[in-house]
KEFI-111273 format. One record per residue (C-alpha): residue number from 0; x, y, z. Coordinates in Angstrom, 2 decimals, always signed. Last residue first. Layout:
<nodes>
NODE;NUM;X;Y;Z
...
</nodes>
This chain:
<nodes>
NODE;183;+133.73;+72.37;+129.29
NODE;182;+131.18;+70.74;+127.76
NODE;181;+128.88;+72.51;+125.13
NODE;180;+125.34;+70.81;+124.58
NODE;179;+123.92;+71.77;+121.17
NODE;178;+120.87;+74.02;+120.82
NODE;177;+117.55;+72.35;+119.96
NODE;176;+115.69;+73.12;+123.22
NODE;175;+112.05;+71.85;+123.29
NODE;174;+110.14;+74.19;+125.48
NODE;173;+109.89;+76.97;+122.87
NODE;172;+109.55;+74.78;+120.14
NODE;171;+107.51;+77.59;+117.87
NODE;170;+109.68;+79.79;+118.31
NODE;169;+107.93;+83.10;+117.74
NODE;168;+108.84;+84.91;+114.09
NODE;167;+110.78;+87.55;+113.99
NODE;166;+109.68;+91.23;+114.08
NODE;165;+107.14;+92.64;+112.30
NODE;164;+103.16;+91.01;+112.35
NODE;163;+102.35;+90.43;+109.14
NODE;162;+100.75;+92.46;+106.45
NODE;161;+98.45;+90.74;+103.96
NODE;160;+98.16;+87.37;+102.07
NODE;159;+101.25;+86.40;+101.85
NODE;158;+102.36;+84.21;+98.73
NODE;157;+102.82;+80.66;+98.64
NODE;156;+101.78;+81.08;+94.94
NODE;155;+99.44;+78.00;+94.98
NODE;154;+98.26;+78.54;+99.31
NODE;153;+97.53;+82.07;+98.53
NODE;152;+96.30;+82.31;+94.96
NODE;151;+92.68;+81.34;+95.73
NODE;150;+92.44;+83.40;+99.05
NODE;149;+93.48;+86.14;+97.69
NODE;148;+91.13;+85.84;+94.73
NODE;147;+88.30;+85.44;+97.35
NODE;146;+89.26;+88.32;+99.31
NODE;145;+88.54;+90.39;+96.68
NODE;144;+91.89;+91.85;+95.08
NODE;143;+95.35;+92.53;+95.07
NODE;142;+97.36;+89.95;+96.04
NODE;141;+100.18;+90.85;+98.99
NODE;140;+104.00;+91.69;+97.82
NODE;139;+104.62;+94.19;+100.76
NODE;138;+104.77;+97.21;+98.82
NODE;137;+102.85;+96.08;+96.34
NODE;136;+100.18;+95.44;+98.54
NODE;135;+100.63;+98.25;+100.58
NODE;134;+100.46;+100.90;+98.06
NODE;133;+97.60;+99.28;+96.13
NODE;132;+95.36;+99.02;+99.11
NODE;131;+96.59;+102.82;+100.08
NODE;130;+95.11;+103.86;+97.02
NODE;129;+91.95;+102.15;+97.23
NODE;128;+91.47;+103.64;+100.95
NODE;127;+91.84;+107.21;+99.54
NODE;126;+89.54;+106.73;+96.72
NODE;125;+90.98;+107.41;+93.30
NODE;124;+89.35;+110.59;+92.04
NODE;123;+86.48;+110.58;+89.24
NODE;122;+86.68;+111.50;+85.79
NODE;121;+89.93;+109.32;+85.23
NODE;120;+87.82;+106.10;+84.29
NODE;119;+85.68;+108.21;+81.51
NODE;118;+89.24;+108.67;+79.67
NODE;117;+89.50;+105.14;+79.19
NODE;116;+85.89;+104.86;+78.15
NODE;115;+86.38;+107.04;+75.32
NODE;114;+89.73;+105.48;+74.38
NODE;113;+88.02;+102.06;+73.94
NODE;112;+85.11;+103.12;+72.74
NODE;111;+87.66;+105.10;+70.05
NODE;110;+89.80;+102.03;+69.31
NODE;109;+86.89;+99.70;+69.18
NODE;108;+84.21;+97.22;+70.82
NODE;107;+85.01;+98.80;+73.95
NODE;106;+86.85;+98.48;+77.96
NODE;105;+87.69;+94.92;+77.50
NODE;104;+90.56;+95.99;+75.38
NODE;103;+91.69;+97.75;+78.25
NODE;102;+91.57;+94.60;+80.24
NODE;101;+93.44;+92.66;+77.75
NODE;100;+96.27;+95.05;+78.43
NODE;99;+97.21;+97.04;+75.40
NODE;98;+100.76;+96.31;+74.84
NODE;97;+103.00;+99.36;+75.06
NODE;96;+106.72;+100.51;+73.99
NODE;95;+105.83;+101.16;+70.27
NODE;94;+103.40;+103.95;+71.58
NODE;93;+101.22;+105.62;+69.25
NODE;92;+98.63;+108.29;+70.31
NODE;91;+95.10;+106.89;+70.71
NODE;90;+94.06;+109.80;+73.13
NODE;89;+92.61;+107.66;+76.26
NODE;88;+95.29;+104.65;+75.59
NODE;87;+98.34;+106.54;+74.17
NODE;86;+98.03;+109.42;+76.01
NODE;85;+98.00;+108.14;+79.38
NODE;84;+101.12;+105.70;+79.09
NODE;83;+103.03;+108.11;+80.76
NODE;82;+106.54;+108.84;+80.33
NODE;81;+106.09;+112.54;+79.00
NODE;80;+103.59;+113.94;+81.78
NODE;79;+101.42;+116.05;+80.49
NODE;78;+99.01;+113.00;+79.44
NODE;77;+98.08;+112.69;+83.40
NODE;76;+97.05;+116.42;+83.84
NODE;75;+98.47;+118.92;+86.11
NODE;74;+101.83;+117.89;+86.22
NODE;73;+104.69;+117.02;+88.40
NODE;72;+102.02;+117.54;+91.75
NODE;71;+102.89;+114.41;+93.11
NODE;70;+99.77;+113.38;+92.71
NODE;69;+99.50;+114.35;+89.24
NODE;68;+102.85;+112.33;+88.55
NODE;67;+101.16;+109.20;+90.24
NODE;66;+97.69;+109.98;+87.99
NODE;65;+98.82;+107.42;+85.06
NODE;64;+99.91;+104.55;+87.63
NODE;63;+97.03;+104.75;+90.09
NODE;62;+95.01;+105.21;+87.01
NODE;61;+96.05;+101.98;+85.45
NODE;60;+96.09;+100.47;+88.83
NODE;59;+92.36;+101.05;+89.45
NODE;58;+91.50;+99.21;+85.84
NODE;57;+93.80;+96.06;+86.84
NODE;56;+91.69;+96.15;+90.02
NODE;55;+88.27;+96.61;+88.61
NODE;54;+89.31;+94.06;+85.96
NODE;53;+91.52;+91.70;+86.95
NODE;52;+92.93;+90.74;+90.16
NODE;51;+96.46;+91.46;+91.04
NODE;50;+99.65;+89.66;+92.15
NODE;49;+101.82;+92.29;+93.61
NODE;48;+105.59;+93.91;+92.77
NODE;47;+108.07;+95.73;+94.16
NODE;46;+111.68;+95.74;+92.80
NODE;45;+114.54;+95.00;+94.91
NODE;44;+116.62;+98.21;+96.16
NODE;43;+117.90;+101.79;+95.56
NODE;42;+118.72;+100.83;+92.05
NODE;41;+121.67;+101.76;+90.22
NODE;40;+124.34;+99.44;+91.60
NODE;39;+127.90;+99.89;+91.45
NODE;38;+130.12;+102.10;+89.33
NODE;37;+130.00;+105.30;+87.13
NODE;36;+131.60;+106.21;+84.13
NODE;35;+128.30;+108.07;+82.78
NODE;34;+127.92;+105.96;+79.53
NODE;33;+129.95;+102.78;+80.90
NODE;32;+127.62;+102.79;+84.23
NODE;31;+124.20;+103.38;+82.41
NODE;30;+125.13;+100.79;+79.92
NODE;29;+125.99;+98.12;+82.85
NODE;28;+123.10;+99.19;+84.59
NODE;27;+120.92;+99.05;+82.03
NODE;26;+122.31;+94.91;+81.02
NODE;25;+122.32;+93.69;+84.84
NODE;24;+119.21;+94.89;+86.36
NODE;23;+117.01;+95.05;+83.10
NODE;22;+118.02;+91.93;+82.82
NODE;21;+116.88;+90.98;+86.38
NODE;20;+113.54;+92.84;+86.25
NODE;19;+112.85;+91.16;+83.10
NODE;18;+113.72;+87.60;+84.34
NODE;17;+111.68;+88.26;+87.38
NODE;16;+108.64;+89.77;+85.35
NODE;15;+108.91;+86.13;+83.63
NODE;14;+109.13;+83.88;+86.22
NODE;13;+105.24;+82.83;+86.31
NODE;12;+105.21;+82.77;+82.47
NODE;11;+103.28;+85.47;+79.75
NODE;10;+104.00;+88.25;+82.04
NODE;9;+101.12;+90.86;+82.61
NODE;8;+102.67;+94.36;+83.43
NODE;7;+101.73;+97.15;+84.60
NODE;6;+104.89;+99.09;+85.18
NODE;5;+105.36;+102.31;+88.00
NODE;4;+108.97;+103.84;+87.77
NODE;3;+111.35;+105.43;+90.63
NODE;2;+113.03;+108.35;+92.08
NODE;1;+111.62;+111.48;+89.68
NODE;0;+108.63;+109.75;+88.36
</nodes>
């Protein structure tokens, strides 16, 4: 995209998308900076991420992903655009920069079932509601999934389940007061 990037990615270790977010971080920046004789930070902010369920979910972010510069109305088709990972798995073009996600390799006994079946996920539109689901949750770091998945990775992950209330949270010692005693 023009201000930011989309990755699906499946780390092999719980810190690992940290790691590469942070290296990416310190050692692109650092190029970027020397190359263009720039200073200071490169990104607008943190990265975004989410926690998300497999299959129909890892499926609806692939074309989340691959129809972002369609939505945005940078191309008309998802393999016009030339960062997108589009032609690759529907069109069986090589890619040295992609893994096929075990997902996709769920999707047929071979490379052109596979790619066959790829394509077949793009003949119908994102719904609306989906697409805000996936906006939200990695916007706010929630799971995405069934509510039973969210429920299962809650309390392990300590993550957040969905949008909380803004603001700070209530003291919850309201009549107990904790603050030290000035005398004067």
């Amino acid at each position: 995209m023009t201000n930011h990037v989309h990755l699906l990615v499946t780390p092999f270790a719980g810190d690992a998308l940290s790691a590469l977010m942070r290296n990416l971080g310190q050692r692109y920046v650092q190029h970027f900076n020397r190359t263009y004789g720039r200073s200071g930070t490169l990104w607008e902010g943190r990265f975004r991420s989410c926690v998300t369920e497999s299959a129909h979910y890892v499926r609806a972010c692939h074309r989340y992903i691959e129809l972002n510069p369609v939505r945005a109305g940078m191309v008309a088709q998802p393999g016009s655009h030339p960062w997108s990972s589009y032609r690759a798995n529907a069109e069986g073009c090589e890619d040295r920069l992609l893994s096929p996600h075990p997902e996709y390799l769920n999707l047929g006994r071979d490379c052109a079932s596979r790619q066959q079946a790829y394509r077949c996920l793009f003949e119908d539109a994102l719904e609306p509601s989906l697409v805000e689901n996936i906006r939200e949750a990695t916007n706010g770091g929630y799971p995405l999934g069934s509510d039973s998945f969210k429920s299962s990775i809650a309390l392990p992950l300590g993550r957040k389940l969905e949008r909380g209330r803004p603001g700070r949270p209530p003291n919850r010692n309201r009549d107990q007061d904790d603050s030290p005693e000035i005398g004067l």
